[in-house]
CHARMM internal coordinates of N, CA and C (Angstrom, degrees):
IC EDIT
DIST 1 N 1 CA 1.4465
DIST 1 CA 1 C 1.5181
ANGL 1 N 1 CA 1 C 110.03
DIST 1 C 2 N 1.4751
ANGL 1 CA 1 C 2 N 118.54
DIHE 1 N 1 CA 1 C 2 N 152.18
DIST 2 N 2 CA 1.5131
ANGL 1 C 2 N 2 CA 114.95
DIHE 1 CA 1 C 2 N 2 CA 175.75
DIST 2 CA 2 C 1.3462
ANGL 2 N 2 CA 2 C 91.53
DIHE 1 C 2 N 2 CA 2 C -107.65
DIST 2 C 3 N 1.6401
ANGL 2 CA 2 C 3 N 86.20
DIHE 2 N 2 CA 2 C 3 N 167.02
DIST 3 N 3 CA 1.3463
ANGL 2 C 3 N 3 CA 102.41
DIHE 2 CA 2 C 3 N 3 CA 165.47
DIST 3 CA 3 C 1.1104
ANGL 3 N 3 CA 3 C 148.82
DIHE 2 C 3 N 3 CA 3 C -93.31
DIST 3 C 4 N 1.0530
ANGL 3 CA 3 C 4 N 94.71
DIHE 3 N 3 CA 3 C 4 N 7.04
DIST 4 N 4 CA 1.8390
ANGL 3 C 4 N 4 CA 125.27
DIHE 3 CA 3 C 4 N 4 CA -176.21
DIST 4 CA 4 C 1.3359
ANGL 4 N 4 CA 4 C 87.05
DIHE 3 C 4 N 4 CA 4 C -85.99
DIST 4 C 5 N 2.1151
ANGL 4 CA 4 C 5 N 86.86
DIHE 4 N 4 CA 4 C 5 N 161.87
DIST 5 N 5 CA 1.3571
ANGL 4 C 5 N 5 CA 96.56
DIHE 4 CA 4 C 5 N 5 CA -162.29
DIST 5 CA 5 C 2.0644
ANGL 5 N 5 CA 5 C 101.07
DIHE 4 C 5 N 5 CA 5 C -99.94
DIST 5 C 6 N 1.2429
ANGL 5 CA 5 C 6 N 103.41
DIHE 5 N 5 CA 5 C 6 N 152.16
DIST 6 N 6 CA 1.5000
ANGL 5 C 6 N 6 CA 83.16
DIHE 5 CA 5 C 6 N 6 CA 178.69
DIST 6 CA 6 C 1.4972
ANGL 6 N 6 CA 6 C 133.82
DIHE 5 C 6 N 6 CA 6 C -65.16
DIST 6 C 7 N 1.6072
ANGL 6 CA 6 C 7 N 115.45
DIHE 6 N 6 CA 6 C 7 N 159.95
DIST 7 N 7 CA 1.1343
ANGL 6 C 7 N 7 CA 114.62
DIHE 6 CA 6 C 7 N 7 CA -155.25
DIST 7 CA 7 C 2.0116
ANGL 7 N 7 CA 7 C 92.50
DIHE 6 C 7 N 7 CA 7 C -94.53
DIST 7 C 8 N 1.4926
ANGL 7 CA 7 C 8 N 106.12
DIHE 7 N 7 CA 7 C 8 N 149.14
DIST 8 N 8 CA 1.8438
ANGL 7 C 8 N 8 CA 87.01
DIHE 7 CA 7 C 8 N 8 CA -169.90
DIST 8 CA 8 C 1.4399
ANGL 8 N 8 CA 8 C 85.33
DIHE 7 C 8 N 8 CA 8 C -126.69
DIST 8 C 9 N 1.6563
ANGL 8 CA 8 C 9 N 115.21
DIHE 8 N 8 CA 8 C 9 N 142.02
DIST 9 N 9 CA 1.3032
ANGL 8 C 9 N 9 CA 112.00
DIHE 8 CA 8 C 9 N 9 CA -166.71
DIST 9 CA 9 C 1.4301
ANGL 9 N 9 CA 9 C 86.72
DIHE 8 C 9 N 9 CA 9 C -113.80
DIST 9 C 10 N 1.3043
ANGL 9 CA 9 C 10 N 102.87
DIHE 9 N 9 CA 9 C 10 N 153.95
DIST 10 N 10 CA 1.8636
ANGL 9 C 10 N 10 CA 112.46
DIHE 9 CA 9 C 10 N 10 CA -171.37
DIST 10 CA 10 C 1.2084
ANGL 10 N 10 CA 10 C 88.53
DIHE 9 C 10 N 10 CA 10 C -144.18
DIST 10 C 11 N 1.9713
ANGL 10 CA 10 C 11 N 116.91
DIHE 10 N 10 CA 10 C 11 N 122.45
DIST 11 N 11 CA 1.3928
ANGL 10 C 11 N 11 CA 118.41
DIHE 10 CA 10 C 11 N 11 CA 161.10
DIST 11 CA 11 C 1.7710
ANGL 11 N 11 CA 11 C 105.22
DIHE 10 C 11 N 11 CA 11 C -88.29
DIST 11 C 12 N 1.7013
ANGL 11 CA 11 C 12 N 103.05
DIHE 11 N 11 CA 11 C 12 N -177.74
DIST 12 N 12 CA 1.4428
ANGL 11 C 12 N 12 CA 90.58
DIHE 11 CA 11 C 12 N 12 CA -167.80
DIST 12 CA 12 C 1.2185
ANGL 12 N 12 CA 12 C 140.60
DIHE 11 C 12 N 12 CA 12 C 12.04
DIST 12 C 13 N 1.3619
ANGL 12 CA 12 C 13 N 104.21
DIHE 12 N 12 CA 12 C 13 N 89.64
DIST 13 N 13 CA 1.7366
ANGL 12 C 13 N 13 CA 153.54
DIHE 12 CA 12 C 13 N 13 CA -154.77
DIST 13 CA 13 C 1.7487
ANGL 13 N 13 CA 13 C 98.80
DIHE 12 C 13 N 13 CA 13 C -85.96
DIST 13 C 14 N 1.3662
ANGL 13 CA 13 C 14 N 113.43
DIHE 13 N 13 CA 13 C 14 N -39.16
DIST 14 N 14 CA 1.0984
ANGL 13 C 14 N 14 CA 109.21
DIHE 13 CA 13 C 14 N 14 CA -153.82
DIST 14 CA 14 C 1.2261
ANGL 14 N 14 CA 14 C 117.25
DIHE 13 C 14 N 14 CA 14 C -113.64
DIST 14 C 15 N 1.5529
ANGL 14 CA 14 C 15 N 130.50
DIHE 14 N 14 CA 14 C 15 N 13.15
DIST 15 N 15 CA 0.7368
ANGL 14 C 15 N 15 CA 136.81
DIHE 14 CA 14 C 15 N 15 CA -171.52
DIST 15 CA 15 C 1.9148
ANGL 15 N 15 CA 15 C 123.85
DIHE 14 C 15 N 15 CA 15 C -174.85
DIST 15 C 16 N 1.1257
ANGL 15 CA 15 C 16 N 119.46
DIHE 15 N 15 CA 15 C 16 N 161.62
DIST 16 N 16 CA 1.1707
ANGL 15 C 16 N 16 CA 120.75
DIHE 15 CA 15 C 16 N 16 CA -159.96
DIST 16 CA 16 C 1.9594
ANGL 16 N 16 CA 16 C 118.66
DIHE 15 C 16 N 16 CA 16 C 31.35
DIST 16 C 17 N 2.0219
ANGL 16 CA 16 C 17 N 92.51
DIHE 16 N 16 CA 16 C 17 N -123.61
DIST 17 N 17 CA 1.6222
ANGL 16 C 17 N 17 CA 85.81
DIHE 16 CA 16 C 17 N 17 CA -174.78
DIST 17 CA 17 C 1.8105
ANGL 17 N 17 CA 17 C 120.89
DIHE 16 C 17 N 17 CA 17 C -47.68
DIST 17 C 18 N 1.4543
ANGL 17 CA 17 C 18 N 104.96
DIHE 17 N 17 CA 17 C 18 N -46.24
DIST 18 N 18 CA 1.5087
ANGL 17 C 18 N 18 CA 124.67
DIHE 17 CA 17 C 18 N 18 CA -174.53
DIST 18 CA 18 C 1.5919
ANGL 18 N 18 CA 18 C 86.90
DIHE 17 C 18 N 18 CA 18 C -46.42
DIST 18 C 19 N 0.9621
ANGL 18 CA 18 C 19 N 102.84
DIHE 18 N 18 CA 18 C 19 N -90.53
DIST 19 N 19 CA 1.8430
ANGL 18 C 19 N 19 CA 111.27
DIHE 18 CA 18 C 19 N 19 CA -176.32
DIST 19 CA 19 C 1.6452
ANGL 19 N 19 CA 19 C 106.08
DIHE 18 C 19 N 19 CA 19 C -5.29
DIST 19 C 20 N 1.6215
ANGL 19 CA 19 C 20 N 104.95
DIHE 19 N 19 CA 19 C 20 N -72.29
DIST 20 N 20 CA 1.9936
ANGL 19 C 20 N 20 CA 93.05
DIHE 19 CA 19 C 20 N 20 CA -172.29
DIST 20 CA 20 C 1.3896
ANGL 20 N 20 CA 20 C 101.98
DIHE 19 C 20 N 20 CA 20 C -70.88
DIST 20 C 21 N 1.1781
ANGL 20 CA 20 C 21 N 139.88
DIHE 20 N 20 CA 20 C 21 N -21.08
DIST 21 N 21 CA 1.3367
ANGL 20 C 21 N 21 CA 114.68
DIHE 20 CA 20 C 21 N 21 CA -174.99
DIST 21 CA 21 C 1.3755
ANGL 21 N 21 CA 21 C 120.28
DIHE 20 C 21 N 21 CA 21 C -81.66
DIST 21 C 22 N 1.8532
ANGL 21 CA 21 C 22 N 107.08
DIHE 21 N 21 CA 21 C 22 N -24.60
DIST 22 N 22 CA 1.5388
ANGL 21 C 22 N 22 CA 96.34
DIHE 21 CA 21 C 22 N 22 CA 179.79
DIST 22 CA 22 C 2.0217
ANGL 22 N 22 CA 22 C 114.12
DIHE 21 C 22 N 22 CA 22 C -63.18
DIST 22 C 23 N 1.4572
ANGL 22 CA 22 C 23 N 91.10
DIHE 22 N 22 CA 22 C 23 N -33.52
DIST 23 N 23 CA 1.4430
ANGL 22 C 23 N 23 CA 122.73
DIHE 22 CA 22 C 23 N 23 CA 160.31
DIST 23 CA 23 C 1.6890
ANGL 23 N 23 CA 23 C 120.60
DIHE 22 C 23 N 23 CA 23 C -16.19
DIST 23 C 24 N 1.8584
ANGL 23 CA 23 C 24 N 84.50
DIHE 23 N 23 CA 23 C 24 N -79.23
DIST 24 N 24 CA 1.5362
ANGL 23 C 24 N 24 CA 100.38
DIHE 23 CA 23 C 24 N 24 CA -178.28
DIST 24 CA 24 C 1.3572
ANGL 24 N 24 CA 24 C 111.34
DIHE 23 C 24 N 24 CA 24 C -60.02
DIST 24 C 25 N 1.5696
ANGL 24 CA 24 C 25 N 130.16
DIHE 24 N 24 CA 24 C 25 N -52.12
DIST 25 N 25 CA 1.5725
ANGL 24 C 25 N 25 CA 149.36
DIHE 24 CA 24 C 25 N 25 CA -165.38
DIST 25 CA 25 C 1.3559
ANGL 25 N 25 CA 25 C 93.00
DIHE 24 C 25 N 25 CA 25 C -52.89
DIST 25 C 26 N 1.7781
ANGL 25 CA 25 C 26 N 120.67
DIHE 25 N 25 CA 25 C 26 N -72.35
DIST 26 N 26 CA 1.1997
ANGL 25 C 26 N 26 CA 125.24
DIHE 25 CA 25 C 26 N 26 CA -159.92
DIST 26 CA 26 C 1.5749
ANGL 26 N 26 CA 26 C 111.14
DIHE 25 C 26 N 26 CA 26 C -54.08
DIST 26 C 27 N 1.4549
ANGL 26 CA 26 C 27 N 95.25
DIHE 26 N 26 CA 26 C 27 N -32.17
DIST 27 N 27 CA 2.1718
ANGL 26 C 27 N 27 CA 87.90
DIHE 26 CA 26 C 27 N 27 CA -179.65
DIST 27 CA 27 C 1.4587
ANGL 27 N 27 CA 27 C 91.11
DIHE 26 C 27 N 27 CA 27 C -74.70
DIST 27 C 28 N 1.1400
ANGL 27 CA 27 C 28 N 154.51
DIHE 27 N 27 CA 27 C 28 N -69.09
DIST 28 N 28 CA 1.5133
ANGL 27 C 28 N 28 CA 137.84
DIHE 27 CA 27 C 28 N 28 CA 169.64
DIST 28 CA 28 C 1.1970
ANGL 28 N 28 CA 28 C 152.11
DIHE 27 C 28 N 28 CA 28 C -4.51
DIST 28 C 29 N 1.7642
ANGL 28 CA 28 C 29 N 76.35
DIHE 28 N 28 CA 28 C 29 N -9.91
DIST 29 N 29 CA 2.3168
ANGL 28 C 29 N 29 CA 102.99
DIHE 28 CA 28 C 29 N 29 CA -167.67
DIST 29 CA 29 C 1.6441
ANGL 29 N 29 CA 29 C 113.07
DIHE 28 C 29 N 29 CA 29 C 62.72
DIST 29 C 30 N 1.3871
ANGL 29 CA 29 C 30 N 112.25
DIHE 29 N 29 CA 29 C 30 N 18.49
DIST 30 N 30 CA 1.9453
ANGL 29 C 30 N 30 CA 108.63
DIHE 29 CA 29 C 30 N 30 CA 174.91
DIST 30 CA 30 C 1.3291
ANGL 30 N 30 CA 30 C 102.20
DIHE 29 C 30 N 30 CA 30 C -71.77
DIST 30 C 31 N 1.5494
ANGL 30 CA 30 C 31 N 95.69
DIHE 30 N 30 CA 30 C 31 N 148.18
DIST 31 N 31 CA 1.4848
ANGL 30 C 31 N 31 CA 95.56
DIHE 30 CA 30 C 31 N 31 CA 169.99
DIST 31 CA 31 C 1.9379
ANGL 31 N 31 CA 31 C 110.67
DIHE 30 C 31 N 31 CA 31 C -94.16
DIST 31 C 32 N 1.2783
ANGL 31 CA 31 C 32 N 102.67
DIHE 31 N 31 CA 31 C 32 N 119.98
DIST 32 N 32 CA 1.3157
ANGL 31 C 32 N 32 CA 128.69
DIHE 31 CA 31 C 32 N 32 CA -178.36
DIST 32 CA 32 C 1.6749
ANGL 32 N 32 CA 32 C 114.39
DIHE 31 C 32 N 32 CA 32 C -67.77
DIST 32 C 33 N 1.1527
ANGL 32 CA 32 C 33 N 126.09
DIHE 32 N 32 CA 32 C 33 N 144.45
DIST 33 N 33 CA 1.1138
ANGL 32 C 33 N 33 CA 141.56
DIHE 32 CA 32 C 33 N 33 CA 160.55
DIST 33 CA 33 C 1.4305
ANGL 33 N 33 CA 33 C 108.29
DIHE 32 C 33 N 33 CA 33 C -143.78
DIST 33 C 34 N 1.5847
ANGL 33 CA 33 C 34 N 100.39
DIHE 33 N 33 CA 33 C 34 N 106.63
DIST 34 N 34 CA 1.8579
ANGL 33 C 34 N 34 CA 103.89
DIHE 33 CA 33 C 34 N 34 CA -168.35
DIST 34 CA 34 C 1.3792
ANGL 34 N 34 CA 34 C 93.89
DIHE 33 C 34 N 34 CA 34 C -121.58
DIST 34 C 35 N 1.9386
ANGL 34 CA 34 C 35 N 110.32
DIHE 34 N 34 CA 34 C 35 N 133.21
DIST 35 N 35 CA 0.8211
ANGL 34 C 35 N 35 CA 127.51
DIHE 34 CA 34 C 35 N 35 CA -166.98
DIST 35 CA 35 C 1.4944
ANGL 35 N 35 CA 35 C 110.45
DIHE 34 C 35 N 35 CA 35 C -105.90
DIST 35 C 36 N 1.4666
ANGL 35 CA 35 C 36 N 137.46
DIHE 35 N 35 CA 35 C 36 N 118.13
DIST 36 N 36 CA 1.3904
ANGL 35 C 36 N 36 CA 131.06
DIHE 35 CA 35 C 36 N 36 CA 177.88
DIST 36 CA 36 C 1.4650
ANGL 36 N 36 CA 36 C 87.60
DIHE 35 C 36 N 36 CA 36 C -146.26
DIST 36 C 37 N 2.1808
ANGL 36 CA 36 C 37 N 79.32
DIHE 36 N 36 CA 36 C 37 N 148.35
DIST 37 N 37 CA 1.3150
ANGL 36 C 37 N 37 CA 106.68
DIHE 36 CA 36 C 37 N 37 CA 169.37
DIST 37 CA 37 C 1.9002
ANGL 37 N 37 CA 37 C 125.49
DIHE 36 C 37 N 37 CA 37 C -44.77
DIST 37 C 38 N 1.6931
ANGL 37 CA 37 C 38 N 97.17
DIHE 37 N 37 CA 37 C 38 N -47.81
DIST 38 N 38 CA 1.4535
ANGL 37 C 38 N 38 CA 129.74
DIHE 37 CA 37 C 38 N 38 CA -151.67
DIST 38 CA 38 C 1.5836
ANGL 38 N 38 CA 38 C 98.16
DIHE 37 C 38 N 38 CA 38 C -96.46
DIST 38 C 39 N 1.1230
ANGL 38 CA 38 C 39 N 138.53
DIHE 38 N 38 CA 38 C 39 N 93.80
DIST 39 N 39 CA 1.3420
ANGL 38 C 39 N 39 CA 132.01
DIHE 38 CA 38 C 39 N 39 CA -175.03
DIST 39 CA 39 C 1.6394
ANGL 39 N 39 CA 39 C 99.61
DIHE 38 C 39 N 39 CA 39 C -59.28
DIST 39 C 40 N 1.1339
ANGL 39 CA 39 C 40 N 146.76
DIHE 39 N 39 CA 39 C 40 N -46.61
DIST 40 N 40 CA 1.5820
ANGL 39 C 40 N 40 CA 132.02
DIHE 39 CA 39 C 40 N 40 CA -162.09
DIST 40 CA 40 C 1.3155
ANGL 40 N 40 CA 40 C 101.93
DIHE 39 C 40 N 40 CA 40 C -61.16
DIST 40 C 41 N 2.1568
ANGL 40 CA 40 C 41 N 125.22
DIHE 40 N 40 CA 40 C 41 N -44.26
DIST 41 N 41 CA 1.0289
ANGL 40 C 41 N 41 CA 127.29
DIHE 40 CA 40 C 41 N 41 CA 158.83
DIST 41 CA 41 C 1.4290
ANGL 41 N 41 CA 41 C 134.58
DIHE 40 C 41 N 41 CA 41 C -42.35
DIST 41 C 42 N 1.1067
ANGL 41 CA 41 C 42 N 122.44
DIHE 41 N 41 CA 41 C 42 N -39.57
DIST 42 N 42 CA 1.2618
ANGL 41 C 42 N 42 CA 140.17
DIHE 41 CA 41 C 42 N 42 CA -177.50
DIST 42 CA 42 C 1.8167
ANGL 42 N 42 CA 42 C 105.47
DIHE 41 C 42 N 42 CA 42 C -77.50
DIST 42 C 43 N 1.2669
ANGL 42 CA 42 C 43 N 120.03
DIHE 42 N 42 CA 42 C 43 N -33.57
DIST 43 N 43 CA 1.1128
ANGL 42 C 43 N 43 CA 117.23
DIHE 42 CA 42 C 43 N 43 CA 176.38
DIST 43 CA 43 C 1.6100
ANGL 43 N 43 CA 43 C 103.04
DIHE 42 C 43 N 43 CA 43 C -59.97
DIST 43 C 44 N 1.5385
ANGL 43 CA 43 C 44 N 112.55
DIHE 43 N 43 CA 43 C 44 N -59.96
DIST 44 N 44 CA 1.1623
ANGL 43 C 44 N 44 CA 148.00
DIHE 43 CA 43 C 44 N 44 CA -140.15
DIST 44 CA 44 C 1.9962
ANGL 44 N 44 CA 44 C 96.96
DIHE 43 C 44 N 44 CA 44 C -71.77
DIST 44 C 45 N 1.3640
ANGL 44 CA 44 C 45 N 117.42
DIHE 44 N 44 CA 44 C 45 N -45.06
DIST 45 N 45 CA 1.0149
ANGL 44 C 45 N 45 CA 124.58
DIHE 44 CA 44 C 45 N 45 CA 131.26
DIST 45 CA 45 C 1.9300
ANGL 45 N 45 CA 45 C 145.95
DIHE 44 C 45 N 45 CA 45 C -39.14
DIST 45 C 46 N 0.6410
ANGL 45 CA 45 C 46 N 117.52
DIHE 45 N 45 CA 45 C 46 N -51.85
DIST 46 N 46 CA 1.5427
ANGL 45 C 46 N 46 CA 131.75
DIHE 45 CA 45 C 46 N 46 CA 145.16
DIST 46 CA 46 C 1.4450
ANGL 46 N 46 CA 46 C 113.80
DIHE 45 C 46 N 46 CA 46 C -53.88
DIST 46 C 47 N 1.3104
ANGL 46 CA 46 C 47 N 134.90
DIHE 46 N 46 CA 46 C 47 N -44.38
DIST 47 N 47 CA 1.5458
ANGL 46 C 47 N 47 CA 125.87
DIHE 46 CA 46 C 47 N 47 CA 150.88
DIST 47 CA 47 C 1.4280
ANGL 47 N 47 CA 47 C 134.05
DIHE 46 C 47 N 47 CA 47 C -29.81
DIST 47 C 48 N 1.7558
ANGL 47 CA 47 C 48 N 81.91
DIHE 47 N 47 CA 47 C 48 N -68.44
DIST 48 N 48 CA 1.4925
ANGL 47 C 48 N 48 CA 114.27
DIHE 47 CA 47 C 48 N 48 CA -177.82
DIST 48 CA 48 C 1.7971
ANGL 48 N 48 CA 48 C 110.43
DIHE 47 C 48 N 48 CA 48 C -48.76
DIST 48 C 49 N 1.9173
ANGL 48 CA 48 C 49 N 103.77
DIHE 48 N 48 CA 48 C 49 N -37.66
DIST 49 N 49 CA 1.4701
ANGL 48 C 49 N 49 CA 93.19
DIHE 48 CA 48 C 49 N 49 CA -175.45
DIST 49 CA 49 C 1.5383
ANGL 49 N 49 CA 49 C 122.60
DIHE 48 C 49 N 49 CA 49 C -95.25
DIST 49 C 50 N 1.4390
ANGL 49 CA 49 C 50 N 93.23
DIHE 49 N 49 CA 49 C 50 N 8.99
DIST 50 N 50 CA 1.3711
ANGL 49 C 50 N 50 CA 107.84
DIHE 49 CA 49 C 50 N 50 CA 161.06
DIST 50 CA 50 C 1.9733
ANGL 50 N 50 CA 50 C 120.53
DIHE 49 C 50 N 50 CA 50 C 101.44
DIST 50 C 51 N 1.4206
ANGL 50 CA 50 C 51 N 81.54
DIHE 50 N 50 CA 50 C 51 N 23.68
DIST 51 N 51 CA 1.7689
ANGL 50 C 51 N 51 CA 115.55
DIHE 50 CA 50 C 51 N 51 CA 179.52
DIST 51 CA 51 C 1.6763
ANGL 51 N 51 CA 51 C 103.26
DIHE 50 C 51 N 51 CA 51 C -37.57
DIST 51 C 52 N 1.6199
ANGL 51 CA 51 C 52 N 110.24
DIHE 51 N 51 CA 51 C 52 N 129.88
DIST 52 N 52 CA 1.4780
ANGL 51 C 52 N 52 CA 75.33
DIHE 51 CA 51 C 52 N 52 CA -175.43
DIST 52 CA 52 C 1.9164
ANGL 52 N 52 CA 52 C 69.60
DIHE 51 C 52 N 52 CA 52 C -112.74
DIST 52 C 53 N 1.2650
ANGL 52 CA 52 C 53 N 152.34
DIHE 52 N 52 CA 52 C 53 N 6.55
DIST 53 N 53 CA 1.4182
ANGL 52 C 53 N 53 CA 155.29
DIHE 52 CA 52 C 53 N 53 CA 155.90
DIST 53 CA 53 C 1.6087
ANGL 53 N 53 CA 53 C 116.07
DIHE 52 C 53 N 53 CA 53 C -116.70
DIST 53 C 54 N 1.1627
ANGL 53 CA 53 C 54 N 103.14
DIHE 53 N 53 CA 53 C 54 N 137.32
DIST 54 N 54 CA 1.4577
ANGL 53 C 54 N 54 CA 121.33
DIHE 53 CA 53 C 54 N 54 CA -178.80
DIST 54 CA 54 C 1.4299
ANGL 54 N 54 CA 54 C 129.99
DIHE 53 C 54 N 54 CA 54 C -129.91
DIST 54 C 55 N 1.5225
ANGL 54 CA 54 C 55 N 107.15
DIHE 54 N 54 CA 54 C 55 N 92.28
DIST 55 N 55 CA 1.4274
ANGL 54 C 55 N 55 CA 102.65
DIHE 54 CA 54 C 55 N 55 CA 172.06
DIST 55 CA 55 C 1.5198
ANGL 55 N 55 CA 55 C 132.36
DIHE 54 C 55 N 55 CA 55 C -97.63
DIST 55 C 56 N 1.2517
ANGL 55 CA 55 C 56 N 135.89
DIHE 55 N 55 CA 55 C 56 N 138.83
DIST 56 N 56 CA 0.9619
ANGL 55 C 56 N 56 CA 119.33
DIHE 55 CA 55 C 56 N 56 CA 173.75
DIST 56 CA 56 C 1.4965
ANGL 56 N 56 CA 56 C 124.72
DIHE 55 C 56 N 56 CA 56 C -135.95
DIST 56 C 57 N 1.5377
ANGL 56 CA 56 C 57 N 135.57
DIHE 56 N 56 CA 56 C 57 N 173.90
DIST 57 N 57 CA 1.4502
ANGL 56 C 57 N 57 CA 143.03
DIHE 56 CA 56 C 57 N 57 CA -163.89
DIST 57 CA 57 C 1.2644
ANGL 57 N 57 CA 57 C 85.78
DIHE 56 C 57 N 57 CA 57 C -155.13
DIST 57 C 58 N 1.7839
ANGL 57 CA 57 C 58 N 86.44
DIHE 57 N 57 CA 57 C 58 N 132.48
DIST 58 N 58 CA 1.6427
ANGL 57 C 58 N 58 CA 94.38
DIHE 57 CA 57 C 58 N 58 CA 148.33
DIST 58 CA 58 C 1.6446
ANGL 58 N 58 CA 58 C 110.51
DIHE 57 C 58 N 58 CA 58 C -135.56
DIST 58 C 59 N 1.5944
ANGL 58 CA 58 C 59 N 90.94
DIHE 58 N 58 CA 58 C 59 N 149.67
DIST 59 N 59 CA 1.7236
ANGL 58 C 59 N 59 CA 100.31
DIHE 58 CA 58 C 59 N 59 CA -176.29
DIST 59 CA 59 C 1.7119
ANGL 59 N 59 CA 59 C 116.43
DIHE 58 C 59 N 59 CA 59 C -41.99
DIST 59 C 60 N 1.4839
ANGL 59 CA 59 C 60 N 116.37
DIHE 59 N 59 CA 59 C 60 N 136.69
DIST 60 N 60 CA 1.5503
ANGL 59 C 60 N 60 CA 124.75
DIHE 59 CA 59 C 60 N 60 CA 175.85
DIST 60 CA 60 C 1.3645
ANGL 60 N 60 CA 60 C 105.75
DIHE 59 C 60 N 60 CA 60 C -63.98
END
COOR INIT
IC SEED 1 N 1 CA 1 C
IC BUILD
């Protein structure tokens, strides 16, 4: 087992349910992996949950 904490993947990041939960997790100190369609959203989200690093990809 590691010791790290698990990583929690959240689709639609940016809105509605996705939105409070990346929300709720991130005030919790989880480490987030928020998934959005809209990369400016998805950033914007990842802010919001209190991201202090931000990576991102977008599809070729």
């Amino acid at each position: 087992m590691s010791d790290r904490p698990p990583l929690v993947l959240v689709t639609g990041a940016a809105g509605g349910i996705g939105e409070a939960v990346c929300g709720r997790l991130g005030a919790r100190g989880r480490t987030l992996l928020c998934v959005e369609r809209d990369q400016p959203l998805a950033d914007k989200a990842a802010l919001a949950a209190g991201a202090d690093a931000s990576r991102s990809s977008t599809p070729a």
